[in-house]
C-alpha angles and dihedrals in degrees: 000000000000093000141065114271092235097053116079112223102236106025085193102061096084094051083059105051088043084057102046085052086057095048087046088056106045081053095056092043087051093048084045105049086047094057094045091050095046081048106051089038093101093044093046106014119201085359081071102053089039088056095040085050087054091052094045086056098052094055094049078054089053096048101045091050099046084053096051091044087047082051098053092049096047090050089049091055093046089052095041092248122147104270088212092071095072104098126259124282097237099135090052091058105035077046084056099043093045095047092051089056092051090049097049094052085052088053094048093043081066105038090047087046111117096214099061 
């Protein structure tokens, strides 16, 4: 070892791979807000696609502000700055919470709808 045992080699790497979990998930919420929508078309109609594109628009939130946050800690660590000082990560979650609501009544439209 060439470092000390308290020091992680890349301090970075954790940002990344917070980041790419956020990209994962802002990907996931997109693909699931589009099927929902395509699926409770037929039960709501243009509320559905009005809600799917909602939802569409939330995970595209998510995943522009995970990435800027992703941005301003990796320039505090590159400047030697305290990467705590980078403000919290609230929208990302109330965006995710909100989306997967939206997502879920679309699910239920079509799973309460008579004609499926």
């Amino acid at each position: 070892m060439t470092g000390a045992p308290d020091q992680a080699p890349d301090g970075g790497l954790q940002a990344e791979r917070t980041a790419l979990a956020w990209r994962r998930t802002s990907l996931a919420l997109a693909v699931a807000a589009a099927g929902a929508g395509r699926l409770a078309a037929p039960a709501l109609g243009v509320l559905a696609l009005a809600l799917a594109g909602l939802g569409l628009l939330q995970a595209v939130a998510v995943g522009w502000r995970a990435a800027r946050r992703y941005r301003a800690v990796r320039h505090a660590l590159g400047s030697g700055g305290d990467p705590s000082a980078v403000r919290a990560g609230g929208l990302p979650i109330a965006a995710l919470a909100v989306s997967g609501a939206v997502t879920g009544l679309l699910a239920l439209a079509f799973v309460l709808d008579p004609r499926s």
